[in-house]
C-alpha positions as CSV (number, residue, x, y, z in Angstrom):
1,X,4.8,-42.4,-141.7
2,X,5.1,-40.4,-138.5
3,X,4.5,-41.1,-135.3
4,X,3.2,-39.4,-132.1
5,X,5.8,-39.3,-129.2
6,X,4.6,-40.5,-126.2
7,X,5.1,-38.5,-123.2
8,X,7.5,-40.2,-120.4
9,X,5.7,-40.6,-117.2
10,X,8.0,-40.2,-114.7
11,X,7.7,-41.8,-111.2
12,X,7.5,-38.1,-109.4
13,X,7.2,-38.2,-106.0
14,X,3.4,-36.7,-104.3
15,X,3.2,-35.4,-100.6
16,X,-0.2,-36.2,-99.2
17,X,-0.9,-33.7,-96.8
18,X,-1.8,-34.3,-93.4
19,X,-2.5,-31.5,-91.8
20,X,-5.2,-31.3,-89.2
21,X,-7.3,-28.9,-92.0
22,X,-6.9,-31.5,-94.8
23,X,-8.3,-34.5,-92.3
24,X,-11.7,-35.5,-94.0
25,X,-14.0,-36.3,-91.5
26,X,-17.1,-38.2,-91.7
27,X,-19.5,-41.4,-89.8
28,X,-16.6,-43.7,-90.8
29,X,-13.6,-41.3,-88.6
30,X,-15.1,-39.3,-86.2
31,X,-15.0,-41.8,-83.4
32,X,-11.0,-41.8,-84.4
33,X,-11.1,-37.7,-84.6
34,X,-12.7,-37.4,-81.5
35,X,-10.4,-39.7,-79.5
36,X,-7.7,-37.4,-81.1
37,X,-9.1,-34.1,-80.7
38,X,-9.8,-35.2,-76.8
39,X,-5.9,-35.3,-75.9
40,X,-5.0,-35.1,-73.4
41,X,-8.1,-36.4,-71.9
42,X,-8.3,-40.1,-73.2
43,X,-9.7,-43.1,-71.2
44,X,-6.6,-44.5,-70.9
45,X,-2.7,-43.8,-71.7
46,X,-2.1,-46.4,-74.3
47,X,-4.6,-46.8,-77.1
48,X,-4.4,-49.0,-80.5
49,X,-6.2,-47.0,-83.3
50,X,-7.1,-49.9,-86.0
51,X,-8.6,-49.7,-89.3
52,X,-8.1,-50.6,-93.2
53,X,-5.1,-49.5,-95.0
54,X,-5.1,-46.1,-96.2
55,X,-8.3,-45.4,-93.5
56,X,-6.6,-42.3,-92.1
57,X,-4.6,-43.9,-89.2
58,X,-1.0,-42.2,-90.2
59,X,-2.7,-38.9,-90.8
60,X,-4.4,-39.1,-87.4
61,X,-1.2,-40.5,-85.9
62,X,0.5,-37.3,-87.4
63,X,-2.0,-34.6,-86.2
64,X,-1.9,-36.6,-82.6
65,X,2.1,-36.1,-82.8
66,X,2.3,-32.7,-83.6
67,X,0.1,-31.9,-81.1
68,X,1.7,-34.1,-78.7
69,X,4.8,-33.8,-79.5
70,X,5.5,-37.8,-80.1
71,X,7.9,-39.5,-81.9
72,X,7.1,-42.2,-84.3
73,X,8.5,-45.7,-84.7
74,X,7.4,-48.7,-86.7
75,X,6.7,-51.3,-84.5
76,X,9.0,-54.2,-86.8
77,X,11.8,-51.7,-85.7
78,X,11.1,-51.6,-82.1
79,X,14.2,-54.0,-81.2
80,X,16.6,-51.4,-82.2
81,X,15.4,-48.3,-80.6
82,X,16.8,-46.3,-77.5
83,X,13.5,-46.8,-76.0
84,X,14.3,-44.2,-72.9
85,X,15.1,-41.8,-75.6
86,X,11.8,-42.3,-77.7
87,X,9.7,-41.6,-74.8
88,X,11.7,-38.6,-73.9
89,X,8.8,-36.2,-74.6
90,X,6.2,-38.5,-73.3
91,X,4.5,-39.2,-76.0
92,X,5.0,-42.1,-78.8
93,X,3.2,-43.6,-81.9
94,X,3.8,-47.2,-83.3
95,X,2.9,-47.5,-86.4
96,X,1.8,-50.9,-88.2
97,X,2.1,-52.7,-84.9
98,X,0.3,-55.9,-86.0
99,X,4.3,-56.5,-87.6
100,X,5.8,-57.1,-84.2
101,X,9.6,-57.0,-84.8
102,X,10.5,-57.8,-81.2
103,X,7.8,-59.0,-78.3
104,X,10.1,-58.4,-75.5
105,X,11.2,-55.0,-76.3
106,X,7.3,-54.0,-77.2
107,X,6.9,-55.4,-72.8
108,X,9.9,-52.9,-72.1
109,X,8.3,-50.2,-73.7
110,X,5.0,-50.6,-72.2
111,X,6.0,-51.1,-69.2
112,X,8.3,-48.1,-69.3
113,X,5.2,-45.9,-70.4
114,X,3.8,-46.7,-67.4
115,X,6.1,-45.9,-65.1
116,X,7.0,-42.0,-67.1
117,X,3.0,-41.7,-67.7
118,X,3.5,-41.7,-71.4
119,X,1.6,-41.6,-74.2
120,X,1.2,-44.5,-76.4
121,X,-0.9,-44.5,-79.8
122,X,-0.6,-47.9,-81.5
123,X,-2.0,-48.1,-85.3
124,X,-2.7,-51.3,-87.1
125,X,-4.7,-52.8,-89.7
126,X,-5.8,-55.6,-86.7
127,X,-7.1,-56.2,-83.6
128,X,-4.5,-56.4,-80.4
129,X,-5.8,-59.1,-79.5
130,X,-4.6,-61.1,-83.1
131,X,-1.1,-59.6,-83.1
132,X,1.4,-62.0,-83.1
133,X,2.6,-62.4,-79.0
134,X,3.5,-65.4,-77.1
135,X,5.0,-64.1,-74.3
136,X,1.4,-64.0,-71.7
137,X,2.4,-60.5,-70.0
138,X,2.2,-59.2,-73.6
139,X,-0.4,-61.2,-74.8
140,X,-2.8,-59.9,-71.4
141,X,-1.3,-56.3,-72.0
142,X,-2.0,-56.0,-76.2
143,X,-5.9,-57.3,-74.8
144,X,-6.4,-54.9,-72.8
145,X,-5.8,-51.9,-75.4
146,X,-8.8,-49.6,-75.3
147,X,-9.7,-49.5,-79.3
148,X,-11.4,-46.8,-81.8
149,X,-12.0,-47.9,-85.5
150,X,-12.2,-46.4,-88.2
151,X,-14.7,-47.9,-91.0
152,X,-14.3,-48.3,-94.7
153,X,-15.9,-45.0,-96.6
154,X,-19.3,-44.3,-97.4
155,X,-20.5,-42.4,-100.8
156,X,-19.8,-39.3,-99.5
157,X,-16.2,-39.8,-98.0
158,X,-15.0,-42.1,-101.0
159,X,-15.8,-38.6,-103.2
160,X,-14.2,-36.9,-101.0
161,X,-10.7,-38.9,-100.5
162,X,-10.7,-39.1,-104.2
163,X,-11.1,-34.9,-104.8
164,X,-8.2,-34.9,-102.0
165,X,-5.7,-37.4,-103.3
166,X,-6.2,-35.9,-106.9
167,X,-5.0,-32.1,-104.9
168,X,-2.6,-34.0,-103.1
169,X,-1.1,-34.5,-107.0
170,X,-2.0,-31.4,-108.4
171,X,-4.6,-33.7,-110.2
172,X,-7.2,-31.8,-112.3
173,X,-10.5,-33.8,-111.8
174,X,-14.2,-32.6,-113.0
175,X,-17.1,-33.8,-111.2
176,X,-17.9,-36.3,-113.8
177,X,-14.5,-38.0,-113.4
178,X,-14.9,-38.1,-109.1
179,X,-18.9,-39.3,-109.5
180,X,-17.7,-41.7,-112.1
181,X,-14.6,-43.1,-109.9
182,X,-16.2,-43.5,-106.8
183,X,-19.1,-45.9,-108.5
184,X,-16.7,-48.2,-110.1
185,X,-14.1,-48.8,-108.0
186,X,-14.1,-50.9,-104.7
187,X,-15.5,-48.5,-101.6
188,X,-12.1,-48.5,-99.9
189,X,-9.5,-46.0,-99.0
190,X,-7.2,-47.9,-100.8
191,X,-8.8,-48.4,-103.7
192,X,-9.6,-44.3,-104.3
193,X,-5.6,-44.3,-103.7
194,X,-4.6,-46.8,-106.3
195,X,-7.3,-45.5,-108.6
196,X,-6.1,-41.8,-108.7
197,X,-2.6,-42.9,-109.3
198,X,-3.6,-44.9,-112.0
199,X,-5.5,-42.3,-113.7
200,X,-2.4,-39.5,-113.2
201,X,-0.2,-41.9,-114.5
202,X,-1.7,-42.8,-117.6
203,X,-3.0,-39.4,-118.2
204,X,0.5,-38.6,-118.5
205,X,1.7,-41.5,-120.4
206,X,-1.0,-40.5,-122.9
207,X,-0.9,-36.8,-122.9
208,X,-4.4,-36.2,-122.4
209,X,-6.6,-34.8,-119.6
210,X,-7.7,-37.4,-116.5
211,X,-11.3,-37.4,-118.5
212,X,-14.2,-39.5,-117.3
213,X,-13.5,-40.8,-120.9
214,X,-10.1,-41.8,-119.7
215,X,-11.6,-42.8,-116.7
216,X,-13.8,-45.7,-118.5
217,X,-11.5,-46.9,-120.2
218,X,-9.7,-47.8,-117.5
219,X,-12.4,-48.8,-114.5
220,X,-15.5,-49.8,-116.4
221,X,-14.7,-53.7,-115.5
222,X,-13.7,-53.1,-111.8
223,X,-15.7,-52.3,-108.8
């Protein structure tokens, strides 16, 4: 009897690129893009960019940086930062700031934007207004955030995110397999994430090409 070896799939690692080129934009972003694209000019100095996970907030965030020259913090990690230092060029993104690690430093550092006229670009999954303060200064100062959103994907986008995540992994995908994806899986960023994993993954477990064949056998219950 013999038996087919089975190739290992082995957990590589996968850049996403976030370059301002490789930004898709579409209805769902461009509010976001625009607000972006419009530094240094924005309605206010401190602005909380909120939308679903994997909606494009960290790639904006990254574009805004680079052009900005901002450093980046997660907000659960705010307690332990040289705050002086992290505004040193005037510019600063939290990331995930819905996971407050530390109210009273998150007070420090807006109040120490205001006073050096920095930059702040806060991302979250949530509304300020629903993060988790006590403290009232913080509470009033988290409310008053000007927002932009950014919308789950339509059609168009969802094809789109997947044709650039498969790139991102040097992912081989027809037509067929993208049209066939992006009607059977949740219309989320998230989703077109997990789903192009997947797909590389087991292509590579299996040895065969990311098919719209393979593709059905793996999605035709979801969505």
């Amino acid at each position: 009897m013999s038996f087919r070896p089975r190739q290992l799939a082995l957990a590589l690692d996968h850049a996403e690129s976030y370059a301002r080129e490789d930004f898709l934009s579409g209805s769902c972003n461009e509010s976001a893009l625009a607000l972006i694209d419009s530094w240094p000019d924005w309605p206010a100095r401190a602005i909380a960019l909120v939308g679903p996970g994997g909606s494009g907030k960290t790639h904006l965030a990254t574009i805004w940086a680079a052009a900005a020259g901002a450093r980046v913090v997660a907000a659960r990690s705010l307690g332990e930062v040289d705050l002086p230092a992290a505004l040193a060029t005037g510019a600063l993104v939290i990331e995930d700031a819905a996971e407050i690690g530390d109210e009273r430093a998150l007070f420090h550092l807006i109040n120490l934007a205001r006073e050096e006229a920095a930059f702040l670009l806060f991302t979250a999954r949530t509304l300020p207004s629903i993060w988790p303060a006590a403290i009232p200064d913080v509470v009033s100062r988290l409310r008053a955030l000007p927002v932009v959103t950014l919308q789950s994907p339509d059609d168009t986008m969802l094809r789109g995110i997947i044709v650039k995540l498969a790139g991102d992994r040097q992912l081989p995908l027809d037509e067929s397999v993208v049209r066939y994806l992006s009607t059977h899986i949740e219309r989320s960023f998230a989703a077109a994430r997990s789903a192009v994993i997947a797909l590389d993954k087991e292509a590579l477990r299996q040895g065969r090409a990311p098919s719209r064949a393979l593709a059905a056998e793996m999605f035709r219950d979801t969505g």
